[in-house]
LUMLUM-905108 format. One record per residue (C-alpha): residue number from 1; residue in three letters; y, z, x. Coordinates in nm, 4 decimals. Each point is the difference from the previous one (the first is absolute). Layout:
REM LUMLUM-905108
[NUM; "ALA"; [Y; Z; X]]
...
END
This chain:
REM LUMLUM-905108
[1; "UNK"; [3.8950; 1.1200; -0.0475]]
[2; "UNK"; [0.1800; -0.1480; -0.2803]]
[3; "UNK"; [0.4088; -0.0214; 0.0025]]
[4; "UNK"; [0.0147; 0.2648; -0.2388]]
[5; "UNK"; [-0.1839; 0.2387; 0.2414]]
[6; "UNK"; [0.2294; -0.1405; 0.3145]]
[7; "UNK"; [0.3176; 0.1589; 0.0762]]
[8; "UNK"; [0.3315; -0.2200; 0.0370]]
[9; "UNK"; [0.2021; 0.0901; 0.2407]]
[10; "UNK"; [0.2683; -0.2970; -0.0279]]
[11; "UNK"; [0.0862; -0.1622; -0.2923]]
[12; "UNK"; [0.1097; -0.3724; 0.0029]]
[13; "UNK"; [0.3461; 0.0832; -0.0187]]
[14; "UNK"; [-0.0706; 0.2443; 0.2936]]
[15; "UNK"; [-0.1130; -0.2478; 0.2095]]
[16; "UNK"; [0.2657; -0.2838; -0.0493]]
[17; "UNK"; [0.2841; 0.2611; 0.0804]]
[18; "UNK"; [-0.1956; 0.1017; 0.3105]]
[19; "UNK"; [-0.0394; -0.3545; 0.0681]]
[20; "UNK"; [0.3749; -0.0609; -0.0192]]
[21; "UNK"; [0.0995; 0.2912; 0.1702]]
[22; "UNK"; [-0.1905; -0.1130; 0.3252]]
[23; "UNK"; [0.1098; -0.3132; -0.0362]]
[24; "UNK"; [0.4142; 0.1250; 0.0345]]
[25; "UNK"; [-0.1223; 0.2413; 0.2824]]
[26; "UNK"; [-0.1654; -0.2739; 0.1690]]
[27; "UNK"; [0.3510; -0.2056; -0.0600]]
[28; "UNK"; [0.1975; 0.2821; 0.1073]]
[29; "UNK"; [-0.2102; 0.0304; 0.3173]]
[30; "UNK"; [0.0029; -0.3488; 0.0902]]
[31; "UNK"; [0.3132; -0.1346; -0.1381]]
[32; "UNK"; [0.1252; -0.1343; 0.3447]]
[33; "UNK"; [-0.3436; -0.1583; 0.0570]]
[34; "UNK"; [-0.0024; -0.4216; -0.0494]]
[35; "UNK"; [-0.3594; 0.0344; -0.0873]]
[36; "UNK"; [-0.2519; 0.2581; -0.0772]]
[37; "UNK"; [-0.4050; -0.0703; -0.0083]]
[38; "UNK"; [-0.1958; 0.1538; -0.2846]]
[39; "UNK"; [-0.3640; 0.0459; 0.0440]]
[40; "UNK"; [-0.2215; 0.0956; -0.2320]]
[41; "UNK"; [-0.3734; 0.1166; -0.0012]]
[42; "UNK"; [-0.2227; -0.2229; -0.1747]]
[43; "UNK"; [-0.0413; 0.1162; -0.3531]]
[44; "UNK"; [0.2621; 0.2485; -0.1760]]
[45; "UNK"; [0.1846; 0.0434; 0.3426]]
[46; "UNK"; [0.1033; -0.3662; -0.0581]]
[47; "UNK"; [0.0860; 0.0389; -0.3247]]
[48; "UNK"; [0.2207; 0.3278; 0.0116]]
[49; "UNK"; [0.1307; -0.2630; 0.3296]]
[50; "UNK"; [0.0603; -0.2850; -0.2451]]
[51; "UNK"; [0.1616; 0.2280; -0.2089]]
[52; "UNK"; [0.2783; 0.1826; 0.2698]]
[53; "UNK"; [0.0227; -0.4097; 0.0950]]
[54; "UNK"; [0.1312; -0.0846; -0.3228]]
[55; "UNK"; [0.2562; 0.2886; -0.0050]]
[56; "UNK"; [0.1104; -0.0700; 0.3167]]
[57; "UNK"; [0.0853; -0.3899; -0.0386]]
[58; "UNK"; [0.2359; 0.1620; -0.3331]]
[59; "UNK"; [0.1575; 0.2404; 0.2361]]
[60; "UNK"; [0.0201; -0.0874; 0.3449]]
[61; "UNK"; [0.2065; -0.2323; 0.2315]]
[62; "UNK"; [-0.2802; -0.0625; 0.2542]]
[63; "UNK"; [-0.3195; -0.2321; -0.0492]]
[64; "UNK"; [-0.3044; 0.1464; -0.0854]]
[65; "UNK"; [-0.3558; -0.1246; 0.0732]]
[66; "UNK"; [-0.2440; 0.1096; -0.1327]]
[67; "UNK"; [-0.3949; 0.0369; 0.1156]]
[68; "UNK"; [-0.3730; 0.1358; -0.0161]]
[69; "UNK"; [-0.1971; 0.1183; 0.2599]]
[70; "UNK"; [-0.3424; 0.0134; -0.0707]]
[71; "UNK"; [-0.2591; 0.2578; 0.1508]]
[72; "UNK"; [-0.3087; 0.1624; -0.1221]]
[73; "UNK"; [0.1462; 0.3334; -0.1020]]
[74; "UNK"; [-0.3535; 0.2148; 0.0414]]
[75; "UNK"; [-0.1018; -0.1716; 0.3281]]
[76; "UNK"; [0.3785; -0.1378; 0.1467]]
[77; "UNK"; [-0.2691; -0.1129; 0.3286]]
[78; "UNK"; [-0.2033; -0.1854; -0.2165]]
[79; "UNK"; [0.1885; -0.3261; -0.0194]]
[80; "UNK"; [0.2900; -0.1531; 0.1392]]
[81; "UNK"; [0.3523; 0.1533; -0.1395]]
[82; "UNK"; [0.2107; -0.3154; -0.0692]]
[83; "UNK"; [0.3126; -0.0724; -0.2109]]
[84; "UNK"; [0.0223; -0.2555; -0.2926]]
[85; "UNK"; [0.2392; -0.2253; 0.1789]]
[86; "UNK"; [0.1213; -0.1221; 0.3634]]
[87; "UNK"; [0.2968; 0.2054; 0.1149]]
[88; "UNK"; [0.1894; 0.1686; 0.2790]]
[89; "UNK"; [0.0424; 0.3253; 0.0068]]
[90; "UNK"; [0.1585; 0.0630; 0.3088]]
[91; "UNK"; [0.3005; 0.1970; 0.0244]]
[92; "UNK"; [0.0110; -0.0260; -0.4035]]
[93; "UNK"; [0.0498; 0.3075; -0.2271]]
[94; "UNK"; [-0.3387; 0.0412; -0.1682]]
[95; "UNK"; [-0.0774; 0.2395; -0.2906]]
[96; "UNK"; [-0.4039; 0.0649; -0.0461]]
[97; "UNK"; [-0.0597; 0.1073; -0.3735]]
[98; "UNK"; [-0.3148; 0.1067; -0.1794]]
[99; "UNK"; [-0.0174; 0.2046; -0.3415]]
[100; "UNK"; [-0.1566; 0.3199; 0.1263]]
[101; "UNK"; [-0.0327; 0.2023; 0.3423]]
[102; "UNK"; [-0.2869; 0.1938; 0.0111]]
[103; "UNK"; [-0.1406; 0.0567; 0.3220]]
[104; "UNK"; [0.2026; -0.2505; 0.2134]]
[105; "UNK"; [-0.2832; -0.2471; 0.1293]]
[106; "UNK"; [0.1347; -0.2987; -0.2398]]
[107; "UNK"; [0.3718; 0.0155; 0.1548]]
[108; "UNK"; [-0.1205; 0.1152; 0.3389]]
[109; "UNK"; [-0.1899; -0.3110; 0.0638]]
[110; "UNK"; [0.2160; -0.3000; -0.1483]]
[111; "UNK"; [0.2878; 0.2323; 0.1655]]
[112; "UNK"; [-0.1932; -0.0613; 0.3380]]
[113; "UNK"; [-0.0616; -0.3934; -0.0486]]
[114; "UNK"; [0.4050; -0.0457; -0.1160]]
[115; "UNK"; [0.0899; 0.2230; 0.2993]]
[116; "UNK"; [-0.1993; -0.2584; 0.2241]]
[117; "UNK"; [0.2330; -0.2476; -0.1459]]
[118; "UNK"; [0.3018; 0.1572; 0.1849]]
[119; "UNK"; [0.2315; 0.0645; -0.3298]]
[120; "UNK"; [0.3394; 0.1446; 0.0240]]
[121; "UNK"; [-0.0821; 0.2812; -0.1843]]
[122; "UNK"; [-0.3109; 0.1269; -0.1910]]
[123; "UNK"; [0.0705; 0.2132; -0.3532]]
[124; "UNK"; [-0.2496; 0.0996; -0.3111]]
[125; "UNK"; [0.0072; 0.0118; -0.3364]]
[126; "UNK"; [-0.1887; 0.2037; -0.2178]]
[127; "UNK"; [-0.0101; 0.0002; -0.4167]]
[128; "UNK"; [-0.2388; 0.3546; 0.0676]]
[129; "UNK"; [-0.0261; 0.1973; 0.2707]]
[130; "UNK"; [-0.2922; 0.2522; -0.0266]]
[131; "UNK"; [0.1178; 0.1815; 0.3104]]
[132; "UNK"; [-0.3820; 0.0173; 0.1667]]
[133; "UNK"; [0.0883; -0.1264; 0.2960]]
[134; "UNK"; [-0.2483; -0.1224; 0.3334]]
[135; "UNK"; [0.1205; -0.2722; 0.1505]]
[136; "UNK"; [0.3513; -0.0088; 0.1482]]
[137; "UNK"; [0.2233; -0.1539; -0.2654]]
[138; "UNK"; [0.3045; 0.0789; -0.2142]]
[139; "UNK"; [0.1195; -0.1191; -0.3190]]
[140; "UNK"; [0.3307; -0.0718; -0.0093]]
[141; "UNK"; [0.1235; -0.0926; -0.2783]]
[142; "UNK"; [-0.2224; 0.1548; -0.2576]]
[143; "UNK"; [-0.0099; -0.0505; -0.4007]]
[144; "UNK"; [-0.1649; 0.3759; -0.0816]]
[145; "UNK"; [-0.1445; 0.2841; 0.2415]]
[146; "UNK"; [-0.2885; 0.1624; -0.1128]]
[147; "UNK"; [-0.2126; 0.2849; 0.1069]]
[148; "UNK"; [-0.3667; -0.0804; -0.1193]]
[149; "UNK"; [-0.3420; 0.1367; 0.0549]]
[150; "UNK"; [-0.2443; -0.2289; 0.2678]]
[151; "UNK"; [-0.2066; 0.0094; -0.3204]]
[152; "UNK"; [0.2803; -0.1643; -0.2496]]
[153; "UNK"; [0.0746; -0.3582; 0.0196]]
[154; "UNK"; [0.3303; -0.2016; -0.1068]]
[155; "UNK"; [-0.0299; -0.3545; -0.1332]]
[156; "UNK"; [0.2193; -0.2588; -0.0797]]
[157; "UNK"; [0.0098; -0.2344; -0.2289]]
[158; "UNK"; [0.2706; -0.2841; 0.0033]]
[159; "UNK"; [0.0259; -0.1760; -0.3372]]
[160; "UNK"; [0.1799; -0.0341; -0.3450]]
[161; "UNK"; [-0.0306; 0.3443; 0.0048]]
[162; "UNK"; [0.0448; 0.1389; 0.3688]]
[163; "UNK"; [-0.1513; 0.3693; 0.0468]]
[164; "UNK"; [-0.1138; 0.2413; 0.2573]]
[165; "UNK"; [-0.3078; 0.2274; -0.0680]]
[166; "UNK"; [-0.1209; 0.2637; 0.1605]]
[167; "UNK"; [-0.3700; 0.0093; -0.0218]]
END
């Protein structure tokens, strides 16, 4: 499928406003907060994470770390789920952020292995959410909401020119 056949859902400037406008709901949410964790998913989740990171250290009071956690996203059994760097996350405010929800499996199972950490609190956030739902996870704080068919597919690319397809 060539780009002229794909259909763009979010343009660049699209994106970077939805990226900013998490970032000041995130701020307003955790404003009393002296630190927040961000954890992004290996690939674009860490990116649209390094992103809300940069944002953040502009707007907010509180420290910010920022990580990846890194998981086989087709086979989350496969191979150990670890994170980029050595850190506690107990009773810390930790936000787990990936570009697109689909089905849930991604967030369910690097929400399990942060859980087992013993965080204060446990929040996602979503660029897409496609709504189709399995595994017992919410986004909440979400870029875009979008009903799709199990057929279509949404990618995202992060770059000079940011967009989101839907394939």
């Amino acid at each position: 499928m060539t780009s002229v056949d794909r259909n763009k859902i979010l343009e660049h400037t699209e994106i970077q406003a939805k990226v900013e406008r998490i970032a000041h709901e995130i701020h307003e949410n955790y404003f009393q907060e002296k630190k927040i964790i961000l954890v992004g998913i290996l690939g674009r989740g860490y990116e649209f994470a390094t992103r809300l990171h940069k944002i953040l250290k502009e707007i907010a009071d509180f420290d910010i770390e920022l990580l990846e956690i890194i998981l086989n996203k087709d086979e989350p059994l496969s191979n150990d789920i670890t994170i980029d760097k050595n850190t506690t996350f107990k009773n810390k405010s930790v936000l787990l952020v990936d570009d697109v929800l689909n089905s849930g499996k991604t967030l369910a199972y690097a929400a399990s292995y942060l859980l087992n950490q013993a965080p204060k609190s446990l929040k996602t956030v979503i660029l897409v959410n496609r709504k189709h739902i399995r595994y017992p996870v919410t986004a909440d704080f979400v870029g875009l909401s979008l009903a799709t068919t199990m057929n279509e597919h949404i990618a995202v690319e992060f770059g000079k020119k940011d967009a989101v397809f839907l394939d």
